[in-house]
C-alpha positions, 0 to 999 in steps of 0.5 A: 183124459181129453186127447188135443189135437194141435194142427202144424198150422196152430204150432206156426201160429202160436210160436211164430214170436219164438221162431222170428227170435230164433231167425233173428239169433241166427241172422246175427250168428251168420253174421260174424266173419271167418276167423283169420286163419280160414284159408279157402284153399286147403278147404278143396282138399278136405271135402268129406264125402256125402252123407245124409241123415235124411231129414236129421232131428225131423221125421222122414216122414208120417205114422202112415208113411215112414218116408214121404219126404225123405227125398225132399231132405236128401236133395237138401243134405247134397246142398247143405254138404256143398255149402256156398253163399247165402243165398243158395242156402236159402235157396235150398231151403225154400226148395225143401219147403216146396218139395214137402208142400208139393207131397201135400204137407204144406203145413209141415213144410213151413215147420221145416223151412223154419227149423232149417233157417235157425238150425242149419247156420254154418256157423254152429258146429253141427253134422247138419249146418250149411257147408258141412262136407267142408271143415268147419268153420267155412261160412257163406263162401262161394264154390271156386273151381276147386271147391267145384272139382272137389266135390265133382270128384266126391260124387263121383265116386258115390255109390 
């Protein structure tokens, strides 16, 4: 029986159609608005504490090495659990990316920078959508004072 061995570079490359569809349903998924009864406020008060599920429906990392990027993905967890705007999520994205490629898995990282772009939308309802140490759903909504506090206090308190 003839074994194929597909590199992340082909996989990207032959499925780059369905990923820029997948991106696309998730732009429009994140463009939708907070229901009116979101209220900011009582959202400082409800921050659960940090957990990470290292690199969540992904390998921590290869067959010879259980955990290469676990790091990379648990820096990426604080961030999505802090959650904020837009464009720190897509901040915290690309640095995952970087971080993954700086190991040497370049290849990987760009296959994890696309499965975070269309799975971490806080707008699905997810243990790993952006924002969520917050009740859901909290959006793309910058970290006032209390928010900051909030999750100052939480990590405080870390082990």
């Amino acid at each position: 029986m003839p074994c194929f061995i597909v590199s992340a570079r082909a996989v990207v490359t032959q499925y780059r159609p369905v990923l820029s569809l997948l991106l696309c349903a998730a732009g429009l998924a994140a463009s939708l608005s907070l229901p009116a009864n979101a209220d900011p406020k009582a959202d400082s008060l409800r921050l659960a504490p940090f957990v990470s599920d290292g690199c969540s429906a992904w390998p921590d990392g290869t067959f010879a090495q259980a955990n290469l990027w676990l790091s990379c993905c648990e820096t990426h967890d604080k961030a999505y659990w802090m959650g904020g705007t837009r464009e720190q999520r897509k901040q915290a994205d690309e640095a995952l990316r970087d971080c993954v490629a700086d190991i040497g898995q370049p290849e990987i990282a760009e296959i994890m920078l696309a499965g975070v772009r269309v799975g971490g939308s806080p707008w699905w309802p997810t243990s790993f959508r952006w924002g969520y140490g917050w009740p859901w759903p909290r959006g793309y909504r910058a970290l006032d004072d209390a928010d900051r506090r909030a999750v100052k206090a939480r990590l405080k308190n870390q082990p």
